[in-house]
N, C-alpha and C positions, 0 to 999 in steps of 0.2 A: 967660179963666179964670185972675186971676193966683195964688190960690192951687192950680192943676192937678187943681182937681174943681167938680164942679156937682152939687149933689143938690135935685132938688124931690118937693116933697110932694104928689103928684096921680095920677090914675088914666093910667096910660102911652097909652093909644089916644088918649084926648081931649091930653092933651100931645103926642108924635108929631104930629099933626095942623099942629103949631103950628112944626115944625121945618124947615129947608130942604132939600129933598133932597143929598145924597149928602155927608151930614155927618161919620159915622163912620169910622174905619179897622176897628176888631174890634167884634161884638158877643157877648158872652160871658151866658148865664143859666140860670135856672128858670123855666119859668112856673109860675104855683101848677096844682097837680094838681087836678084836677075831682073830686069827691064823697069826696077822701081830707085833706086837709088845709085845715081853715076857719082861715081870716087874718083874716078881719075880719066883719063883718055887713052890708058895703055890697053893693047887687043890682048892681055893676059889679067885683066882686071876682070873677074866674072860677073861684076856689078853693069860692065857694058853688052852682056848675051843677053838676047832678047828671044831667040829661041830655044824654049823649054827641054826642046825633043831633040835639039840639035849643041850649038855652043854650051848651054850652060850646063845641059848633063852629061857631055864631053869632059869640061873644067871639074866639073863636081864628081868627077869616078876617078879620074887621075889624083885629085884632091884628096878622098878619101882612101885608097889606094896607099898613099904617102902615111896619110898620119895614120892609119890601122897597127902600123906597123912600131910606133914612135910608144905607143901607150903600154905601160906596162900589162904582164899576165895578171888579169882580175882587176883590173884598175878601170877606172870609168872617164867616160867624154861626155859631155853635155852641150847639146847645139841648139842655140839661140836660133829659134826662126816665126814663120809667120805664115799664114797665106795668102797668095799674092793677086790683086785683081788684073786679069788678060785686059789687054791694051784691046780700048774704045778706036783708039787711033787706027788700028789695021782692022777694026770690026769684028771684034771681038768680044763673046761678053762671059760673065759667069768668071771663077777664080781659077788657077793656079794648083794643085796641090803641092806648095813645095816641101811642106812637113813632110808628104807620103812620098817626096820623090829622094829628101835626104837621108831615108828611114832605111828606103829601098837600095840607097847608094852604100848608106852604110852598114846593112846585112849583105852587101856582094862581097862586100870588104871583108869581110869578116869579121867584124862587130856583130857582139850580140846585143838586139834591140830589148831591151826593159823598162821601160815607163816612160812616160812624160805628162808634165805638168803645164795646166791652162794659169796663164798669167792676167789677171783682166785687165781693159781698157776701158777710158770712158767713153762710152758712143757720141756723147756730142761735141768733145774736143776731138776726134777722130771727124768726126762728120767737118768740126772748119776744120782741120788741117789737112784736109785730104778731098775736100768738097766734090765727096760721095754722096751721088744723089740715091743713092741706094739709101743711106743713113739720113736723108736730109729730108724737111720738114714735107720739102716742096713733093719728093718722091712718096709721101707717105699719101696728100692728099692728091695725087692725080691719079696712080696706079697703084697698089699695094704688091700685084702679082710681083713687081719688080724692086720691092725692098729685100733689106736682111739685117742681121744684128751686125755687131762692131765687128773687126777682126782682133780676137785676143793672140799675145804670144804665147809661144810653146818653146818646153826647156825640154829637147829630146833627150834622155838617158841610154847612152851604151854602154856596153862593159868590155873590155880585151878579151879573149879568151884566154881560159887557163886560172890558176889558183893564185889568189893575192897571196906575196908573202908576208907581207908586213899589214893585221890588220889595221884599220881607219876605226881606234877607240878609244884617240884622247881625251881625257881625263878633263869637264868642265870646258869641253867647246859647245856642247848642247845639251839642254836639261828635256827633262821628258815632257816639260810643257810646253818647249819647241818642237818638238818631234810632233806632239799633238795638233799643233797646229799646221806645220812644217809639210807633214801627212797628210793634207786633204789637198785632193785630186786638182782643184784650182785654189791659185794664190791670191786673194782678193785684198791684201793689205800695204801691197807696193806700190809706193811712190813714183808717178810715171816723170815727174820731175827729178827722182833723186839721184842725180848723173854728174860727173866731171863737167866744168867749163868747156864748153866747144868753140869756142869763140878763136881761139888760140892755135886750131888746129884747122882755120878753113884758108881756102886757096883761093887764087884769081881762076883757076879753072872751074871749082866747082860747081857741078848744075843744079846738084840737090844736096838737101842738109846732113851734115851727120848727125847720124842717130846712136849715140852709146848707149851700151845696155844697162841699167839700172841697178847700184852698186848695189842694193837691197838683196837683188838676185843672185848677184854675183856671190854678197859673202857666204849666203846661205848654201850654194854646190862649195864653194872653198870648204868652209868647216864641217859639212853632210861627207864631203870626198875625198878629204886630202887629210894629212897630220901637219902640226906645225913641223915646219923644216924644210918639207918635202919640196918638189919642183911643180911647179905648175904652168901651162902651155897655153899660149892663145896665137894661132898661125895669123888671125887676123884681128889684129892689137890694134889698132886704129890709134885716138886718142892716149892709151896704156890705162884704163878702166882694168879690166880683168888684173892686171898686173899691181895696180896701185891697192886693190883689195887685198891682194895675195901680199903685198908686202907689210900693210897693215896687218893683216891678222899673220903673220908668224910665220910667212910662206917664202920662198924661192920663185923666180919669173923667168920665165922664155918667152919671149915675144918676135914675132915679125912681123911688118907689116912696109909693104911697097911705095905708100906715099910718102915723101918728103916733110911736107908740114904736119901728120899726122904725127911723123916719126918726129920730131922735134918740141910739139908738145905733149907726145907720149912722155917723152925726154924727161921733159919738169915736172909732170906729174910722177913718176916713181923715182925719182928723185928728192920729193917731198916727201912720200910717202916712206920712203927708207932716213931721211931724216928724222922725221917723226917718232920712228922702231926704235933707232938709235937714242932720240931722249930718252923714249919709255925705258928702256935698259938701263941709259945711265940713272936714272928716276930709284929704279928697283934696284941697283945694286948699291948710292946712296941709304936706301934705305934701310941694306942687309947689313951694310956696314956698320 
């Protein structure tokens, strides 16, 4: 990879497929959310499965299945997810567990499951943007039985099986007063706005918005999981967030992702961001000289 990223344009299971086992050092993502955010209108987009028990856990075993394999021995994956409220529309109520159901995907796989971290939300920016009457003013004073809190994200942590060889113990990527804080069980200081432009990366087909994960989060599994150098994997790269971190702080990219305009302003985004690497080097070698 001599320019320090790879992106293709394809459906990540049928790519995987095509990869060599134990390729990656970090894999950093979102999967698209099942029955809540439609990306595209391909019947391989698992953003368009609307049954839990059926399409989307189908997509989602094959899915992990692929990348189980891709992650080095001792090496960690981190899955961006949430839980998801059952559709009002087919009379449904109550949520989703899909943390528990990609937990449950990804110890079939063989991932070993070890932590995960609560990312907070605000409930009344959730409440308009989602106008949950569960969250909303109106649901508090009519019924109570039928309120609940916001839905926070969750950063699931697995590990490959088997022994890292190369420990994760660069020298001044984290000092112990991140670790301290770094270390409690929920993240309450992320920026739910601190995200790439999406503007750039939306379609005439799209039904719902995209959601990038918050670079905040991102840097923090890059420099907790990886070394500078190393390669880092996101099968569902969307806008190239995960990738644009990774090339800022010192990393290597793999990315796929299926959409067309997504891929296109993933495009400019790591391509800034590996612009940017490149002054800082010319910057520091200026100034060894």
């Amino acid at each position: 990879m001599p320019n320090k990223w790879t992106l293709v344009n394809e459906d990540c299971i049928e790519h995987m497929s095509t990869l060599p086992d134990a390729m990656f050092d970090l894999a950093v993502f979102s999967p698209p959310f099942p029955a809540m955010y439609a990306y595209t209108d391909q019947c391989c987009d698992i953003g368009n499965s609307e049954s839990f028990a059926g399409d989307a856990k189908l997509h989602l075993a094959f899915f992990y299945n692929q990348i189980a394999r891709l992650i080095k021995p001792g090496r960690v994956m981190v899955v961006h997810c949430m839980q998801i409220p059952r559709m009002k529309r087919c009379g449904e109520v109550g949520l989703h567990d899909f943390r528990g159901l990609n937990i449950r995907l990804g110890e079939r796989a063989g991932l070993v499951y070890e932590y995960d971290w609560a990312v907070r939300k605000n409930p009344q920016a959730q409440a308009i943007r989602t106008r949950s009457r569960e969250l909303q003013f109106v649901g508090l004073e009519s019924d109570r039985a039928k309120t609940r809190g916001c839905l926070h994200d969750y950063l699931i942590k697995f590990r490959a099986p088997g022994e890292n060889a190369v420990p994760i113990n660069a020298k001044n990527e984290i000092s112990r007063n991140d670790w301290i804080k770094w270390a409690e069980g929920t993240w309450m200081d992320i920026r739910e706005t601190d995200t790439l432009n999406v503007k750039d990366g939306r379609g005439d087909d799209d039904t719902k918005h995209i959601c990038p994960l918050q670079l905040g989060v991102i840097r923090r599994i890059v420099k907790l999981f990886s070394n500078p150098g190393e390669l880092v994997f996101s099968p569902f790269a969307g806008i190239g967030s995960e990738g644009y971190v990774s090339l800022k702080e010192g990393r290597q990219f793999y990315g796929c992702e299926i959409k067309p305009e997504y891929v296109r302003a993933a495009e400019m985004n790591l391509q800034k961001a590996a612009a940017r690497d490149e002054e800082q080097l010319g910057l520091f070698a200026g100034m060894e000289a």
